[in-house]
C-alpha positions in Angstrom: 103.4 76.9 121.9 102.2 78.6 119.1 99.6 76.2 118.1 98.0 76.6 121.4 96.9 79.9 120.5 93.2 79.7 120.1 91.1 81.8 117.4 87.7 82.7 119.2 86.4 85.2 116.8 83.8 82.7 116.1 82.7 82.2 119.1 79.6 83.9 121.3 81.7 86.6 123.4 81.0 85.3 126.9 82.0 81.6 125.3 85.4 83.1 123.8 86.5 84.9 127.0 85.7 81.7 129.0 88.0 79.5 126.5 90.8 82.0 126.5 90.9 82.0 130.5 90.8 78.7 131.2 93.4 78.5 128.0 95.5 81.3 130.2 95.1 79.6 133.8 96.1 76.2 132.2 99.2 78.1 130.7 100.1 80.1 133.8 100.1 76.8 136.0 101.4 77.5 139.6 103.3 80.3 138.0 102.5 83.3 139.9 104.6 86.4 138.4 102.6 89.2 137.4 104.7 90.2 134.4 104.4 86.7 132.6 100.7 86.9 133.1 100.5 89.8 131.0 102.3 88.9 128.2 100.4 86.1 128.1 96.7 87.7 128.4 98.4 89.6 125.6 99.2 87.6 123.4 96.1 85.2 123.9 93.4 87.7 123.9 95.7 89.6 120.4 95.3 86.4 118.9 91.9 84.8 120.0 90.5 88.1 118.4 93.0 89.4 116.4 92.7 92.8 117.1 94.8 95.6 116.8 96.7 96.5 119.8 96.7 94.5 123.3 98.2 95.3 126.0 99.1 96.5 129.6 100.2 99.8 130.5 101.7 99.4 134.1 101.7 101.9 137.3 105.0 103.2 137.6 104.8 106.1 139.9 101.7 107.8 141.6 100.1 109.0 138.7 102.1 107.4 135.3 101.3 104.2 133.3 104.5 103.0 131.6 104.1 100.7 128.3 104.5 96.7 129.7 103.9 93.5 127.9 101.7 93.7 124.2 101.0 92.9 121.1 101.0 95.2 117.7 102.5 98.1 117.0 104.6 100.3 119.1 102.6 101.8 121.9 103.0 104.5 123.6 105.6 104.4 126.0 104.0 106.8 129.1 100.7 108.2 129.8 99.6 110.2 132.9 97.0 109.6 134.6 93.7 111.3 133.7 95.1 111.5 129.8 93.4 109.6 127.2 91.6 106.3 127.6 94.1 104.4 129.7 95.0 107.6 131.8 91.0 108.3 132.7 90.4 104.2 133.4 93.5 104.8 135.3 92.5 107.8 137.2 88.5 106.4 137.7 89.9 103.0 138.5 87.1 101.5 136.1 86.3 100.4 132.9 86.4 102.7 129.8 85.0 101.6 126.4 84.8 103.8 123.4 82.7 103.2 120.6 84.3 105.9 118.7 87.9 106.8 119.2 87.7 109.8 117.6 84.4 111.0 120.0 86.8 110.8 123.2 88.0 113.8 124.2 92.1 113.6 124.5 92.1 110.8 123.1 96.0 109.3 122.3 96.7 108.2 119.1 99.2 105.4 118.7 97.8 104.2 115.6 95.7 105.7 113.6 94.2 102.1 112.2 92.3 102.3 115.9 88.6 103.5 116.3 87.7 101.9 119.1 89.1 100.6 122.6 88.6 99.3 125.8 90.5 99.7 129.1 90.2 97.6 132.2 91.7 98.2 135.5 93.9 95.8 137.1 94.1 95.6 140.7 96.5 93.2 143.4 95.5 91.5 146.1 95.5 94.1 148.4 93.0 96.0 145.9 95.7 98.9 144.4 95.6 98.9 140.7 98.5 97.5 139.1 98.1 98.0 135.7 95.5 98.6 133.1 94.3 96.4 130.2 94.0 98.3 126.8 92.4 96.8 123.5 92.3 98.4 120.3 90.4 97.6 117.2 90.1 98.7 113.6 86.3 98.6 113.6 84.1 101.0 115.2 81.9 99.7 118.5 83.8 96.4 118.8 83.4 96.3 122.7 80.2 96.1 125.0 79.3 95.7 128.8 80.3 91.6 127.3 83.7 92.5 126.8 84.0 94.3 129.7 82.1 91.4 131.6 85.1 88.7 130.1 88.1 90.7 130.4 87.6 91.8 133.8 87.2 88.0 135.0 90.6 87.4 133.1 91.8 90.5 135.2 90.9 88.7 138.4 93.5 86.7 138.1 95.6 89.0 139.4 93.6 90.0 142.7 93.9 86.0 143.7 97.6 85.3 142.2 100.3 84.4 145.0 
C-alpha cells in the first residue's frame, strides 16, 4: 500500500488536494468508520506534503480534544478547548491558520521544528464537530485560504459518511 502514497508537493495546491481525495475516497471504498478515515487522511496528506505533523485530535468530552490517528512525532495527548491552535479552532468551530507559530498567543508546543499550522474542524452528519484536523510545518506561512479551501473538502467526507 505503500506505493500508493502519492507525493504532491509538486503540484498546484488546489490540484494536490484534489489527487489526494480522490486517492483517499478510492482507498476508503464503501468503508465507512470514522477512525480508519483519519488515519488515512493522515498518512496521505503527511506524505503527499511531507510535512511535520498530521493529524486529528478527537472530541472526547464537552470541551477536550484527545490525540487520535497521526503522523510524526508524539503529539500531545489532551488539549482543552479554547487552548492553543486546535483548542481555539475547536472552541470557534472554524478554521485556524498561523503563519507564525510563535505570534499565536498560547500557542502549544509539541515540537519545536513547527512554525506554522493549520486546524480544520471536522463535523458528522448531524453537524457536531467530531474532531479537528491539525498540520504542522517546519517552514513559516506554509498554509493559505488554498489549504484551507482543500482540506476542508477532504473534511467533508465525514458530514456525508454512513
Amino acid at each position: 500500500m505503500a506505493e500508493d502514497l502519492l507525493d504532491v508537493r509538486h503540484e498546484p495546491k488546489l490540484r494536490a488536494y484534489a489527487l489526494l481525495g480522490e486517492a483517499f475516497e478510492h482507498t476508503m471504498g464503501d468503508i465507512a468508520d470514522p477512525v480508519t478515515a483519519m488515519a488515512t487522511i493522515s498518512a496521505l496528506v503527511h506524505h503527499g506534503f511531507g510535512f511535520l505533523w498530521t493529524g486529528f485530535y478527537r472530541v472526547v468530552g464537552p470541551a477536550l480534544l484527545r490525540v487520535g490517528p497521526y503522523q510524526g512525532t508524539l503529539g500531545c495527548l489532551e488539549i482543552s478547548f479554547g487552548r492553543g491552535v486546535c483548542g481555539t479552532a475547536a472552541a470557534g468551530r472554524r478554521t485556524v491558520i498561523v503563519p507564525d507559530v510563535r505570534e499565536f498567543p498560547g500557542h502549544i508546543t509539541c515540537d519545536a521544528r513547527s512554525r506554522s499550522e493549520i486546524v480544520v474542524p471536522v463535523f458528522d452528519r448531524a453537524g457536531e464537530l467530531q474532531a479537528v484536523f491539525d498540520i504542522d510545518s517546519e517552514r513559516v506561512n506554509s498554509f493559505d485560504a488554498e489549504d484551507e479551501a482543500g482540506l476542508q473538502k477532504i473534511m467533508g467526507w465525514f458530514e456525508r459518511a454512513p
